[in-house]
N, C-alpha and C positions, 0 to 999 in steps of 0.2 A: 287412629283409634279403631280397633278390631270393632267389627258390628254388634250391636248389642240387641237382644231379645232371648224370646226362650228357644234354648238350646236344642232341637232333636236329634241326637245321634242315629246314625247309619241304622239300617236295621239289619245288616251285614255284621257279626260282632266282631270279624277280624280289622273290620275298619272302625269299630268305634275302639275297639283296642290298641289298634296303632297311631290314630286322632289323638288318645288319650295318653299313653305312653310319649309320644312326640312334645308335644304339649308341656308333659310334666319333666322333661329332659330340655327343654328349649332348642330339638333339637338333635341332641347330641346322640339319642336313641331313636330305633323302630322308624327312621330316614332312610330306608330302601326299602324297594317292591320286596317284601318277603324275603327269600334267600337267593333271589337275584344278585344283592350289591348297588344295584342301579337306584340313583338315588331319586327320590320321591319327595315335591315341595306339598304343602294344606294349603288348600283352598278354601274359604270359608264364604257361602252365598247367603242371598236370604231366598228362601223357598216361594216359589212365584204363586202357588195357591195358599198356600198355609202361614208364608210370611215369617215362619220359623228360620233359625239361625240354623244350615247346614254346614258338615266338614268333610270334606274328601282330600285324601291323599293320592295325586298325581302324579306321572312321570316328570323329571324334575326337566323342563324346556326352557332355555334362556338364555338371550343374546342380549348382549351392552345394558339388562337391568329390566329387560322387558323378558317377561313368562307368559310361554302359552300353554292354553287345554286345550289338550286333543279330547272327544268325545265319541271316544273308542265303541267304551263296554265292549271289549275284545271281537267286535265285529258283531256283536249282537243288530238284527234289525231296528231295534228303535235308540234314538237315544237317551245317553243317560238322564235322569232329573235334574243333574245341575243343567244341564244346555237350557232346557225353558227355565230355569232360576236367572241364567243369566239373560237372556234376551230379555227376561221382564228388568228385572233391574241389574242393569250391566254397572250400575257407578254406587255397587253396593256388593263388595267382593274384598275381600282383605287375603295377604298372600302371606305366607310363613316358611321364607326358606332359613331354617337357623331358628335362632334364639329371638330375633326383633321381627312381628308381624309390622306389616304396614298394610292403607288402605289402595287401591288402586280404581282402578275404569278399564271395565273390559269391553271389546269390539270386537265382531265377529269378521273375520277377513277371508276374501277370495282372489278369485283371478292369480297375477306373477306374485303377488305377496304371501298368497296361501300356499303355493308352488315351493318358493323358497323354505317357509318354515315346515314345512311337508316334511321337506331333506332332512331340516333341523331336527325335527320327530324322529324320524324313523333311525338315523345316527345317535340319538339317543336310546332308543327302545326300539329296535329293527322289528318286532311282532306286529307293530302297527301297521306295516305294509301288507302282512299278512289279511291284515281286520279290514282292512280296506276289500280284499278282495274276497272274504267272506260275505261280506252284505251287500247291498243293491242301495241303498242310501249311503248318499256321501258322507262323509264321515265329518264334522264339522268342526273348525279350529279358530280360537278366541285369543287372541293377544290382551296382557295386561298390564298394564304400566300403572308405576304410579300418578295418583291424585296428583296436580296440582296444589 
């Protein structure tokens, strides 16, 4: 069951355009970063001050059914607003690659396991290694699996 409350879209309008577009295609449309190709899963949090339902479209990371966020913002020094959405409530995140969202639980991982999906990143989206070495703060990676 995708999270329920009131909606805030992006204040970014090319992401509430492609939230919405995605959404209303299940999918089948505006499922890549822009005119990349590469394709891009919705993430959907609840806002850790506001409590509001957020949506961002991510680079699409995914091994045996589990997806992760990288928390890029393209090397920008802070991180994005979902990262504190998810540390407050990590087992309140629903993932939309396709047409059927589901709910998951997300964990924020380090050490050999953040190492590994690191790889997995950057072979997906190779600019992330870049963004890495733009900022001074580490760049933070969340794995998501489904609920139970």
């Amino acid at each position: 069951m995708p999270l329920e409350g009131e909606y805030e879209p992006s204040p970014q309008q090319w992401v509430r355009d492609q939230v919405e577009r995605y959404e209303a295609t299940g999918g089948r449309e505006a499922n890549t970063l822009r005119d990349t190709g590469l394709p891009v899963v919705i993430f959907t949090t609840r806002g850790a001050t506001t409590g509001k339902v957020r949506k961002q479209p991510l680079m699409r990371v995914e091994e045996g059914g589990v997806y992760a966020m990288v928390g890029s913002q393209g090397g920008a020094p802070k991180d994005p607003a979902w990262v504190a959405n998810l540390r407050k409530h990590p087992d309140q995140v629903t993932v939309q690659d396709g047409p059927e969202p589901w709910d998951g639980v997300a964990r924020e991982i380090t050490g050999e396991e953040k190492a590994q999906w690191w790889e997995r990143a950057v072979a997906a989206y190779p600019p992330y290694a870049e963004y890495q070495q733009k900022t001074d703060r580490v760049i933070p990676v969340f794995l998501v699996e489904r609920r139970p």
